[in-house]
C-alpha positions as CSV (number, residue, x, y, z in Angstrom):
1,X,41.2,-7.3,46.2
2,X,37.4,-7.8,46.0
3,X,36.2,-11.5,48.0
4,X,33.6,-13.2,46.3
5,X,30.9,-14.9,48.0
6,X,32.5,-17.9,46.8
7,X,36.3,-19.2,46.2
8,X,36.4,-20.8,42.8
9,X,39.3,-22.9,41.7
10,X,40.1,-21.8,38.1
11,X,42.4,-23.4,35.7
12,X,43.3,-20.7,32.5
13,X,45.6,-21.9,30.1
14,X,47.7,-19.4,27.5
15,X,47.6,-17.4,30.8
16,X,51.1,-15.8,30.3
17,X,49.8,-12.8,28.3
18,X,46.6,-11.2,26.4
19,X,43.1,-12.4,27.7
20,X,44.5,-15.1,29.5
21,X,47.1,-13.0,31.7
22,X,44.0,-10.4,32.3
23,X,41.3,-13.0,33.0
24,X,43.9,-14.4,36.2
25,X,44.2,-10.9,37.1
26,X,40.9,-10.0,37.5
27,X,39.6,-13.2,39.0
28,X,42.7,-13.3,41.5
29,X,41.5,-9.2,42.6
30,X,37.9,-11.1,43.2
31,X,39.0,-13.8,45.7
32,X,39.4,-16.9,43.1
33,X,42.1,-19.0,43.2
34,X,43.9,-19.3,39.5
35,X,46.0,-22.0,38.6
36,X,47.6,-20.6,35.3
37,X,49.5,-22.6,32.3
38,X,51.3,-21.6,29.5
39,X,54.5,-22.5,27.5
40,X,56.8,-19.5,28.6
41,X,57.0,-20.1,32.8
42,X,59.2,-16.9,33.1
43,X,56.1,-15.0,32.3
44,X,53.8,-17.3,34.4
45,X,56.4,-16.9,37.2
46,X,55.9,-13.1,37.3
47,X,52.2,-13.0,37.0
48,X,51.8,-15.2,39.4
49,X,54.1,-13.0,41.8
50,X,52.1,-10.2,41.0
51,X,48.9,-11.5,42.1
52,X,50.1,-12.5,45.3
53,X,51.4,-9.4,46.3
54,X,48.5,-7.9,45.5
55,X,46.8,-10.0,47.3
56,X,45.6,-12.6,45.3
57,X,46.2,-16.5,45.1
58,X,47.9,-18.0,42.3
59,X,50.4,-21.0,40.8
60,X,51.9,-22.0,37.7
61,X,52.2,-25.2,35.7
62,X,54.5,-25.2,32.1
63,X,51.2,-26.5,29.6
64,X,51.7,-26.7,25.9
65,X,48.2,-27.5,25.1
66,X,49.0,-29.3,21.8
67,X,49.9,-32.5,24.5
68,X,46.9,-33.5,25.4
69,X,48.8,-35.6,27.8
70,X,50.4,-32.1,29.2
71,X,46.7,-30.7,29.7
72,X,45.7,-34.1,31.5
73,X,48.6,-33.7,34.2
74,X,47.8,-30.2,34.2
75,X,44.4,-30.4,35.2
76,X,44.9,-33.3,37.2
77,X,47.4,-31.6,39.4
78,X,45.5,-28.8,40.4
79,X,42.4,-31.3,41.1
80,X,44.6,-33.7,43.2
81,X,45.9,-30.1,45.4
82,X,42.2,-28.8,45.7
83,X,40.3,-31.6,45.8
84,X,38.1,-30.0,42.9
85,X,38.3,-27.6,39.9
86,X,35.1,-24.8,39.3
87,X,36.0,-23.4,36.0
88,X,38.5,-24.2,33.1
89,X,39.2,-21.2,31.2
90,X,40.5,-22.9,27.3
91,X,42.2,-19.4,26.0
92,X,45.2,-20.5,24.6
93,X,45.5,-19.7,20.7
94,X,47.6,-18.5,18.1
95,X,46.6,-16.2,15.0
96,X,49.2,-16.3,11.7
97,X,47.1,-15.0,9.4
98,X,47.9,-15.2,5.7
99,X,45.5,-15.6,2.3
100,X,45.1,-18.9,1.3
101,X,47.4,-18.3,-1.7
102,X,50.3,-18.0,0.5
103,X,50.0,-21.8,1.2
104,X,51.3,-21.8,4.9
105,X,50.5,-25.4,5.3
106,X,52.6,-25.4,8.6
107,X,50.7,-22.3,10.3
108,X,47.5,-23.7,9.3
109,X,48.4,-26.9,11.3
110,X,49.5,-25.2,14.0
111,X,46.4,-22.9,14.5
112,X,43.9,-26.1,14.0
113,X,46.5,-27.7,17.0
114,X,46.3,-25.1,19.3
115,X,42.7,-23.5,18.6
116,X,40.8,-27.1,18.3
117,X,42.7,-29.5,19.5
118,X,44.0,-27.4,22.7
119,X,40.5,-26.3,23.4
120,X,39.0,-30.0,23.2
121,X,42.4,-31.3,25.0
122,X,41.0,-29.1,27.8
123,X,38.0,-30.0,27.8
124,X,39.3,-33.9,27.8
125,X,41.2,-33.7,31.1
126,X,38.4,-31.2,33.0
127,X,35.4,-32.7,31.5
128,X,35.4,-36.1,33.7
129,X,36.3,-34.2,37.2
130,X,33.4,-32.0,36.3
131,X,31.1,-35.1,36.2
132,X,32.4,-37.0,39.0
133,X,31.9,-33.7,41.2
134,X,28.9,-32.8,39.3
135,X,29.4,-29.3,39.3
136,X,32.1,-26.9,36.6
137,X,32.0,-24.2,34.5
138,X,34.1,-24.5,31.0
139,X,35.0,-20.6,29.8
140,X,36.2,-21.1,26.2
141,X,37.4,-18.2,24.4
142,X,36.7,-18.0,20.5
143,X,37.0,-14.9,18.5
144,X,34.3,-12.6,16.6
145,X,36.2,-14.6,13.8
146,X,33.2,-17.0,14.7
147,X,30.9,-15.1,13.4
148,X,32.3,-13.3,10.4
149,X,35.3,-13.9,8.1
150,X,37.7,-11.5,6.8
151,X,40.6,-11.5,4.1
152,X,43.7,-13.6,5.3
153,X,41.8,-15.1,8.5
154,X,39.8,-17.9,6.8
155,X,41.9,-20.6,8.7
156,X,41.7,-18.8,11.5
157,X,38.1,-17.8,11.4
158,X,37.4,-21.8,10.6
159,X,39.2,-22.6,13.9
160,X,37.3,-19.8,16.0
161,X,33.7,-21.5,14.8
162,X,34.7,-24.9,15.5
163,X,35.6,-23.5,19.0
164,X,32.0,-22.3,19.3
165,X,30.7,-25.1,17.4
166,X,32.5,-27.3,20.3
167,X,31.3,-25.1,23.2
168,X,27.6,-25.3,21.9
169,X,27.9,-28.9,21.6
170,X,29.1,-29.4,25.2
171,X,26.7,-26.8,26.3
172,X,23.8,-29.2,25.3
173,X,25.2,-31.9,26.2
174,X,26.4,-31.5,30.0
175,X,23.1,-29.0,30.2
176,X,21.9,-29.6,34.1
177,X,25.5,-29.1,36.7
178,X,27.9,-28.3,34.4
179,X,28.2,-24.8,32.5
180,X,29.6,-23.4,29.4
181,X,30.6,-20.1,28.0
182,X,31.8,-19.2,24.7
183,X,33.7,-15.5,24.6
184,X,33.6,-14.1,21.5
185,X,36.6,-11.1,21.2
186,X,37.0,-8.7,18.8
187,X,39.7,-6.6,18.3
188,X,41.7,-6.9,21.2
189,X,45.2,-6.0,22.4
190,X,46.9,-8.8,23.0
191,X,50.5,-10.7,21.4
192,X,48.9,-12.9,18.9
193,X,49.3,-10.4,16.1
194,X,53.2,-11.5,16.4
195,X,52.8,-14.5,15.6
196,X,51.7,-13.8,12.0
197,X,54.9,-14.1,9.4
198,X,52.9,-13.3,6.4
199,X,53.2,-9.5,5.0
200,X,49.9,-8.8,4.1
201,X,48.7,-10.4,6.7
202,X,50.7,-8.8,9.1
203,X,49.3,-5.1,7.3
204,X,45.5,-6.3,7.3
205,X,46.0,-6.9,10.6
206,X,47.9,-3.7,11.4
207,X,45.1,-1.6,9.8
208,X,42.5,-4.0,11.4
209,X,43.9,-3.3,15.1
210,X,43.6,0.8,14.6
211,X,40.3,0.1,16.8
212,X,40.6,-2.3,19.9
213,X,39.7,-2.9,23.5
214,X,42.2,-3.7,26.0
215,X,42.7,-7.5,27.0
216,X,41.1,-6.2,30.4
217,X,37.8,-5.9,28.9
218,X,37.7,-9.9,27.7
219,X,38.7,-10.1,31.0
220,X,35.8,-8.5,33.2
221,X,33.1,-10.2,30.9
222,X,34.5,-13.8,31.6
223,X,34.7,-12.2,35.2
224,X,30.6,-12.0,34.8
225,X,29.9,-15.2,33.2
226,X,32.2,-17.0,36.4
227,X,30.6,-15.0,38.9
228,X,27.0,-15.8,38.0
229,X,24.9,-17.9,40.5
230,X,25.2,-22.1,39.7
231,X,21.7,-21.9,38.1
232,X,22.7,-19.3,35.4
233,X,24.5,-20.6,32.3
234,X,25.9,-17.3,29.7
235,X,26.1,-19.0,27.1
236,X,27.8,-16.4,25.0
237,X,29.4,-13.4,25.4
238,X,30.6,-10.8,22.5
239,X,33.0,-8.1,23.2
240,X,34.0,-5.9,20.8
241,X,35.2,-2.2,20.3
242,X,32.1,0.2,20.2
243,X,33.5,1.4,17.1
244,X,33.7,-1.5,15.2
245,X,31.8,-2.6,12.1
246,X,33.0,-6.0,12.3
């Protein structure tokens, strides 16, 4: 384990695989404390084991971050046990891709619960702590999908630039002691590719995935955007496989 010069409380939520299980891992090995949520504990309950054995200091709430209620007690629990909360990583998402055509009204929903309304449910519950302390950092991971649309991801893409269209919005708005960060993933390796029931979709993204970084390379750059001095904001970050064209 690497000790920063400074202990940072962060809350990560979708931490129990992909970006969100890498990003505790890395900022655990660098002396932060992470206080990670997710849906499936088991998971959580053996990350969190990890860390400390290696070293590293880490709980676990259950969060489904379609309750925005969930996210408040969440947040609120980990601020009422450390008396403050630096950084709130918003990573949880979910990726069903399918054309338009295929009309799944249902996955649509769910991606526009968990990608938008997750994201500003976070924000919601962290956002008036920040204040009140008047110091924060909100990490809020979108997608390349921000900045360019493919075949079968339009939903998904249109989730991704809301996230960044949210995150920009904050940005200017809290501009002075709070910061914010939009990460911007390309093909990663990560579980979300699961989630998607449609056939083509599941091929595009197949064929898509030939080229990725590992989850640990998300990881690293939200390492750098936490570990920059108060007075430095990265806005955005961008990580993608070198070969990539998209």
């Amino acid at each position: 384990m690497t000790l920063t010069a400074e202990r940072k409380i962060v809350l990560i939520t979708g931490a129990s695989s992909g970006i969100g299980e890498a990003a505790a891992r890395a900022l655990a090995a660098r002396g932060h404390h992470v206080v990670l949520g997710a849906r499936r504990t088991d998971r959580l309950k053996a990350l969190v084991e990890d860390i400390r054995a290696a070293g590293g200091s880490a709980e676990y709430e259950t969060l489904d971050v379609i309750r925005a209620e969930g996210v408040r007690v969440f947040t609120y629990a980990a601020y009422s046990k450390h008396g403050r909360i630096d950084v709130m990583i918003n990573n949880a998402g979910v990726m069903p891709l399918s054309k338009l055509e295929a009309l799944k009204v249902d996955e649509w929903n769910r991606m526009i619960d968990v990608n938008i309304r997750g994201l500003l449910h976070g924000i919601a519950a962290a956002l008036p702590i920040m204040q009140n302390q008047h110091h924060g950092h909100f990490v809020n991971v979108a997608s390349i999908g921000a900045h360019a649309v493919s075949p079968t991801a339009s939903v998904y893409c249109a989730t991704k630039y809301a996230a960044w269209a949210i995150s920009e919005g904050l940005r200017q708005e809290v501009g002075g002691e709070i910061r914010v960060t939009t990460i911007s993933p390309g093909v990663t390796e990560s579980e979300l590719a699961e989630s998607i029931s449609d056939p083509v979709g599941r091929h595009e993204m197949r064929t898509y995935r030939q080229v990725s970084i590992p989850a640990s390379a998300v990881a690293e750059a939200i390492a750098y955007a936490v570990g920059q001095p108060a007075e430095v904001d990265v806005s955005e970050i961008i990580v993608r496989p070198t070969a990539s064209v998209a």
